[in-house]
N, C-alpha and C positions, 0 to 999 in steps of 0.2 A: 248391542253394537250394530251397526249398518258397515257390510261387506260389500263396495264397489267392485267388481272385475272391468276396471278404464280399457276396453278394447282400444286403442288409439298408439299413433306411430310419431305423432309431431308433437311440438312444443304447444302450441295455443289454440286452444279448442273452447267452441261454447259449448254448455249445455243449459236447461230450463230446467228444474225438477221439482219437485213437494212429496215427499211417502208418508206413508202411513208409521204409525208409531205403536209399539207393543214396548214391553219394558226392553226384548233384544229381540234383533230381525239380525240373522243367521243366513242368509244365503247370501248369492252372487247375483246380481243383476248385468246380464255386458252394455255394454256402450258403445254403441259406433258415431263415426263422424258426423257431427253436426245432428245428432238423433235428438230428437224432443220427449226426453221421459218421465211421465209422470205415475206419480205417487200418492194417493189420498191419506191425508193425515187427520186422522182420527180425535186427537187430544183438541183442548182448546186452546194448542198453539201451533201454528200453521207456518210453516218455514217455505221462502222460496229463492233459490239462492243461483247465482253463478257459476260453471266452473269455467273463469275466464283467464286464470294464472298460470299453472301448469301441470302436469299430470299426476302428481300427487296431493296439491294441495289446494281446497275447497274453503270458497270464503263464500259468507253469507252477504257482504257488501254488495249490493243492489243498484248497477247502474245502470242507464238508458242504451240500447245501444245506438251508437251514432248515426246522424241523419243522414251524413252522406257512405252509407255501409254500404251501398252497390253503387254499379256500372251508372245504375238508373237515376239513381239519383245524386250523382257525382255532382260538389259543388264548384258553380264557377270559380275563376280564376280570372277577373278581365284584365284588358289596356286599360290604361296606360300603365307600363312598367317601370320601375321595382313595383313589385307587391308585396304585404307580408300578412301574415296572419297567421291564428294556432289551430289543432287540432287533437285528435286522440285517434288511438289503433284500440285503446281498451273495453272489451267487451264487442269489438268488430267480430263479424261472423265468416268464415270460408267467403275466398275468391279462387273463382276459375281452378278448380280441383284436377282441371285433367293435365296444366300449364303451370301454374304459380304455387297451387298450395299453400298459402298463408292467408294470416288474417289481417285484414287491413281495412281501408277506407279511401275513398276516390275524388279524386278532384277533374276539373276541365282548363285548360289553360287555351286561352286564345289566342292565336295566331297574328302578328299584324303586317308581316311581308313577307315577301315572294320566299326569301332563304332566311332561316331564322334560326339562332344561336341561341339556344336556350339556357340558362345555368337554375338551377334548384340548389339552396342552402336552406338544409334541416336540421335542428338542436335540441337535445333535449331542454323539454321545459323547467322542470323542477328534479332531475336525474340525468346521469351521464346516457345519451344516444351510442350506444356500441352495434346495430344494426339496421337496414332501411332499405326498402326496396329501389333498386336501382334504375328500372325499366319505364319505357311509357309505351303507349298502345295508341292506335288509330282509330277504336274502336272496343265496344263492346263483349264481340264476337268471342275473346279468350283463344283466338287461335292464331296469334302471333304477336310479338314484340317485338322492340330497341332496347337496347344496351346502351347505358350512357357512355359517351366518348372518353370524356378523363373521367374518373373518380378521384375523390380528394379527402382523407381524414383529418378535422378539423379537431383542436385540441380546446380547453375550455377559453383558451384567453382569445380563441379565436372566432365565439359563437358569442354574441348579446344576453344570452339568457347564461352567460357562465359554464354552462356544463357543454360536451363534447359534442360533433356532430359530424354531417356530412355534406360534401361539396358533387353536386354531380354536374358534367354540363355534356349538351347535346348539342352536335353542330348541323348546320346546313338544312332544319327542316324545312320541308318546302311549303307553303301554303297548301298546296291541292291533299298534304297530308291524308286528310279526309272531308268531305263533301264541304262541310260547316268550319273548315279551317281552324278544327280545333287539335290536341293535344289530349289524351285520356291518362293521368297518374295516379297511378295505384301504389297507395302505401301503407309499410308497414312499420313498424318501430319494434326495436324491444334494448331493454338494456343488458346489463353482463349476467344476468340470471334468465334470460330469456322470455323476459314479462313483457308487455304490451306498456305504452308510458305515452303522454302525451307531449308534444312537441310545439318548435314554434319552426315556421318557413319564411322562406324569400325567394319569390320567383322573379327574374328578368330577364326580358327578351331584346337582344340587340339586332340589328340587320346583318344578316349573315350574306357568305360569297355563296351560289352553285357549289355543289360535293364536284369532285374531281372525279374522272373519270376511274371507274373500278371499283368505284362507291357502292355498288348496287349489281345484283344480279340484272336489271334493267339494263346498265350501262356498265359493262365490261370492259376490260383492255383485252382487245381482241387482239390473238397471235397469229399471225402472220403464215407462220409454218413452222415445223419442226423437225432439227431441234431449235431450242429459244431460249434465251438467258436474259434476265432481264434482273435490274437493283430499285428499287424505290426504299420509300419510309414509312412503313404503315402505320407512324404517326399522325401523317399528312391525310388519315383517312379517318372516318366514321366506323364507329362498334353499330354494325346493323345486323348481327347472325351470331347465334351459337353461344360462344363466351366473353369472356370480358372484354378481350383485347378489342382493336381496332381490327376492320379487316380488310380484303383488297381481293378484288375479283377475276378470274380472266377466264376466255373462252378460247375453247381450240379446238378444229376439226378434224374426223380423221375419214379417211378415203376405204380404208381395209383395215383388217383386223389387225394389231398392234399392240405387242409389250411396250407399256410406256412407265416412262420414270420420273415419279415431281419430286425433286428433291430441294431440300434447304441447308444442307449439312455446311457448304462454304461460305453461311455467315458468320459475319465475326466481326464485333462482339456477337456471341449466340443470347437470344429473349427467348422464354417457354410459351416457342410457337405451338399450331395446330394446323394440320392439314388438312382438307375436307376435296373432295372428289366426286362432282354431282353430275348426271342425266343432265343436259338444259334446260330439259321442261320438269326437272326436280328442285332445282336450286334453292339456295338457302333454307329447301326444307329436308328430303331424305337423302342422305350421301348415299354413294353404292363403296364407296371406301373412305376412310378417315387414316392420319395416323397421329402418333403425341410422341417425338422424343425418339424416334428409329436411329435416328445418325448419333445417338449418344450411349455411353456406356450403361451399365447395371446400372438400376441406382439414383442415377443423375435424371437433370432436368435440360431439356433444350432446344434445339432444332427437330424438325419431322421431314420424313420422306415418304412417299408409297408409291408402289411398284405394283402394277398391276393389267390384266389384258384386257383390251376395250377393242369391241366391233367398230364396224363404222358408224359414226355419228358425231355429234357437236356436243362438246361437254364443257364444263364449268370448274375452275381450281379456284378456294380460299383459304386464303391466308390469313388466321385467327392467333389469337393468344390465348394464356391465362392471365389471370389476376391484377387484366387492365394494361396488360404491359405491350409494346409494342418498341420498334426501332427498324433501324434500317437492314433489309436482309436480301440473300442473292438467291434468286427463283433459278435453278435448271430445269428443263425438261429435254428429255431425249427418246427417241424411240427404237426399238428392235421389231423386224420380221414377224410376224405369228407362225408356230410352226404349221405345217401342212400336213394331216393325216392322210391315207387311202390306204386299200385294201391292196394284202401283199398274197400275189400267186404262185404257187408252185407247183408248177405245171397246170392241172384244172381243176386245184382244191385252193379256195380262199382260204389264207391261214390265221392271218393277222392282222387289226388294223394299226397301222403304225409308220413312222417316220419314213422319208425312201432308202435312207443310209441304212437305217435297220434292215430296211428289206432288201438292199443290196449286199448286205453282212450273209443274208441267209440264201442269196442266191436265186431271189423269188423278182417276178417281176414288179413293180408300183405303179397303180392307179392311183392317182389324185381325186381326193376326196370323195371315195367309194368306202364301204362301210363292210367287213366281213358281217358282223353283226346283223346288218339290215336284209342281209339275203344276197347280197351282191353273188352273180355266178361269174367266174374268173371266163375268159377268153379261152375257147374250145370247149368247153364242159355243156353237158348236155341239160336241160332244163326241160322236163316233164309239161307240157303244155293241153289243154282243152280246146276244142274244138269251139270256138264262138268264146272264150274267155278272154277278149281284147285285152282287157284292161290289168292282165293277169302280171301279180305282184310273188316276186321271186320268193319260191316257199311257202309259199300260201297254204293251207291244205284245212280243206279240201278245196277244190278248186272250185267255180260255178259259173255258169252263164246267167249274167241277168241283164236287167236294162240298162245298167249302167255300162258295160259293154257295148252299145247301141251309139250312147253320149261318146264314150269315149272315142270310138271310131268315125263319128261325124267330125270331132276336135280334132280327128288325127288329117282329116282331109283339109280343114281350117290352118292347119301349121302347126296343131301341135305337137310336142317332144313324144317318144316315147316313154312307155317307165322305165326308169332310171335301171331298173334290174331286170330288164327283159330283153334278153337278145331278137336282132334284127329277125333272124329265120322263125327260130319260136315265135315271135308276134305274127308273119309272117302267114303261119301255117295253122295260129287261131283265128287270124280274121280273114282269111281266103274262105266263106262258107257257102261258096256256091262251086267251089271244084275246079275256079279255071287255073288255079296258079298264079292270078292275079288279086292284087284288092283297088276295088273300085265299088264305084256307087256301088251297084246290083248288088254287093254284100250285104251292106245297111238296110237293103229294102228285103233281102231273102231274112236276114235276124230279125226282122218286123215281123215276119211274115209268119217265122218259126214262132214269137211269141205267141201271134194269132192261133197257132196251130195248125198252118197253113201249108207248110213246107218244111224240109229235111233240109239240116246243113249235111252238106256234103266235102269230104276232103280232098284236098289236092295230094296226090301221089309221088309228086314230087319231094315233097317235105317229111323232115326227118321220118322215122320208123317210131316216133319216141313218141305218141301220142293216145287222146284216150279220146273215142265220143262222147256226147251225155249222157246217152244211155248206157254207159259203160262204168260209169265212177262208183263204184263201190261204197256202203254205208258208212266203213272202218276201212282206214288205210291198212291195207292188203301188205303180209311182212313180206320184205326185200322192196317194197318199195322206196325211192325210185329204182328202177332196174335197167337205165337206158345205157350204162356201163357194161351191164352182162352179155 
C-alpha cells in the first residue's frame, strides 16, 4: 500500500506525482503546498495522476491545467458589453499565497468610461456554484484588492445554465483603474463539497457616476473639528478595504495628545459594523486599532466603538461591515485631555513619576513632564558634576570629558537648551574651564587645547564644593558616593 502524509491546510491543492512500485511501499512521504513530487515507477505501468479534489481523495483523471492559470496570462474580456463565456477553476494551481490563497484562474476585463459599474454573473455549469471569488485587482502585484459592492446569491431558476450562482457588482471604477484601463479577476469556484467545477459568466459594464466622497482613503470626508457627529448610508458607498461591507472614510486631526472615542453604538437599526483606526499614511492598509461589536452585549453581533490615545497627527476612521451588509449608521467622535506625567519631589529626592493630583496627595511638589526614572534631580538637590563634562546627563556614571562636550558647548552659545537634567549651577561649574567664573568663548578654545594636551582646565571657586577633576575620577565608583549631602 502507498502511505501519503498530505502536509496541507486548505481544500484544493495541486500536485504532479509517478512512484515507484514494489508489491507494498510502507512509509510516509510529506507534501507541501504546491510541491512537485516525483516517483520512478518501476513496473510496466506508469501512473501520473492529479491531486486536484481534496485532501483525501486522489484521482487519476488527468487534465490540462488551464490556460489562463496566472496573472500572466489572464484571458481577455473585451467591449462591447454583456459578455458571456465559460471556464474552469479545475486543476488551477495557487494564486497570490501571501493574499488570496486559492486556486483559481484569471481573466482581464476592459474598461470603457471614465466611471464604470461593473456587474459579474457566475453559474455553475453542469453543478450547483455554492462558492466564488468575490474580489478584483489592479494588477498583478498580489498586494491589494476590491471587494465587490453588493453581492447576490443566485438560485437555479435564476442562472441559464439551471444550477445556482453568483451576482457580484462593482460600482464607480474609474478608468485610470490602472495604466491599460483594465480590470484583473481572479476566480475561483467550488461547489457544496469544496471541489473546483467549471462554470459559465456574464460580465457587463454600464457608465457609472464618480464614488462619492469617502469612497477612498484618497478622498475622505474630512472633520472639521472635534467633537463631530455625523449619519450617512454606507450603502451609498463602495466595498474597497477589509471585508465585505461597503465602507466610508474620514479624516481628523489632532493638535496634542488625546483620548479619543469612535463610536457607533447610537445606530439603530444596528448592521455587523467594523471599526478600523489608521495612521494617514497607513490607510486601508495597517490599522493601529480596530474594533467588531464593543457597544453590544456577550454573544451578540453589531455596532463597534474604539477608544483609544493618539499623539498629534492626521488619522483616518472606517466604517466597514460584515457579510456584505451595510445601512444607515450614527458616527460620534469625542475627545478627552491626555493625562500629564512629571516628576514628584519631596523636598530633594525625586520619588515618583506620576499625576500632579497624586503628587499633591503626597505633599511633594510636580514638575510637568520630567521623568524620576530618567535621572531628573528635583530643585535644591545637589548633582555630582566634572569638570569639562558639558554635556553631562543626570546620573551618569561614570562621568567623562570628551569631544562631544566641545559640540555641546559651541550648541550651547548657538541657543541651545540645556540637558533636560542638569541644573543651571552644575553645568555652570563644568563648563567654566578656564577659572573665571564665567563661560564664554576662551572655554571652548582652553577644552581644545586640553584635548591637544595643551592646557589644564581649571575651576572656578565659586561653584559648588560638589565636584571632581579628571584627574580625580576614580576606576570604580568609590562607596558613599555621591557624598555631596554629607
Amino acid at each position: 500500500m502507498l502511505k501519503l502524509k498530505l502536509a496541507v491546510h486548505v481544500v484544493l491543492v495541486l500536485f504532479s506525482f509517478s512512484f515507484s512500485y514494489a508489491d507494498t511501499i510502507d512509509q510516509y512521504v510529506p507534501i507541501t503546498y504546491g510541491e512537485l513530487i516525483t516517483m520512478e515507477y518501476n513496473s510496466k505501468h506508469g501512473v501520473s495522476s492529479y491531486y486536484a479534489r481534496n485532501r483525501t481523495q486522489l484521482t487519476t483523471d488527468f487534465q490540462d491545467i488551464p490556460a489562463n492559470d496566472s496573472c500572466e496570462n489572464a484571458e481577455l474580456i473585451p467591449y462591447p458589453y454583456p459578455y458571456s463565456g465559460t471556464g474552469t477553476s479545475i486543476d488551477a494551481t495557487l494564486d497570490c499565497p501571501s493574499l488570496l490563497y486559492w486556486y483559481g484562474v484569471w481573466y482581464m476585463i476592459e474598461l470603457p468610461y471614465e466611471y464604470n459599474d461593473l456587474t459579474i454573473t457566475i453559474c455553475g455549469l453542469s453543478e450547483d456554484l455554492i462558492d466564488a471569488g468575490i474580489i478584483i485587482m489592479d494588477d498583478c502585484n498580489c498586494d491589494d484588492l476590491i471587494g465587490a459592492s453588493t453581492i447576490t446569491f443566485l438560485d437555479q431558476s435564476e442562472c441559464s445554465t439551471g444550477f445556482s450562482g453568483l451576482k457580484l457588482e462593482f460600482n464607480s471604477i474609474p478608468i485610470s483603474f490602472n495604466s491599460d484601463s483594465l480590470v484583473y479577476w481572479p476566480v475561483f469556484t467550488s461547489n457544496s463539497e469544496g471541489q473546483p467545477i467549471d462554470f459559465e459568466y456574464e460580465v457587463n459594464i454600464t457608465e457609472g457616476e464618480p464614488p462619492p466622497i469617502g469612497d477612498t482613503c484618497e478622498d475622505p470626508i474630512i472633520i472639521p473639528g472635534l467633537p463631530y457627529a455625523d449619519t450617512l448610508n454606507s450603502c451609498d458607498f463602495n466595498n474597497e478595504y477589509n471585508f465585505s461591507g461597503n465602507d466610508v472614510v474620514y479624516e481628523f486631526e489632532l493638535d496634542s495628545c488625546r483620548i479619543v472615542d469612535i463610536s457607533l453604538c447610537d445606530t439603530d437599526p444596528i448592521f455587523d459594523s467594523y471599526l478600523l483606526l489608521y495612521n494617514i499614511s497607513d490607510c486601508g492598509n495597517i490599522p493601529i486599532a480596530t474594533d467588531d461589536d464593543a457597544c453590544m452585549g456577550p454573544g451578540e453581533y453589531g455596532t463597534s466603538r474604539i477608544i483609544d490615545t493618539l499623539e498629534a497627527g492626521v488619522y483616518n476612521v472606517v466604517i466597514d461591515a460584515y457579510s456584505g451588509e451595510c445601512g444607515e449608521y450614527v458616527l460620534e467622535i469625542t475627545t478627552t485631555t491626555c493625562p500629564i506625567y512629571g516628576a514628584c519631589c519631596i523636598e530633594t529626592e525625586c520619588v515618583a513619576t506620576i499625576l500632579e493630583q497624586s503628587c499633591d496627595s503626597l505633599g511633594g511638589e510636580w514638575i510637568a513632564n520630567e521623568d524620576c526614572g530618567l535621572g531628573y534631580m528635583c530643585p535644591g538637590s545637589c548633582q555630582e558634576f566634572l569638570l569639562g563634562d558639558i554635556n553631562m546627563a543626570g546620573g551618569a556614571w561614570p562621568p567623562v570629558v570628551i569631544g562631544a562636550d566641545v559640540t555641546y558647548l559651541v550648541y550651547y552659545f548657538r541657543g541651545s537648551e540645556l540637558h533636560s537634567s542638569c541644573l543651571l549651577n552644575d553645568f555652570w561649574c563644568s563648563a567654566d574651564v578656564n577659572g573665571d567664573c564665567l563661560i564664554i568663548g576662551s572655554d571652548v578654545t582652553l577644552l581644545v587645547n586640553y584635548f591637544r594636551g595643551l592646557a589644564t582646565l581649571v575651576h572656578c571657586e565659586d561653584c559648588s564644593s560638589c565636584w571632581l577633576a579628571p584627574e580625580d575620577i576614580p576606576d570604580d565608583e568609590p562607596e558613599g558616593w555621591p557624598n555631596c549631602d554629607e
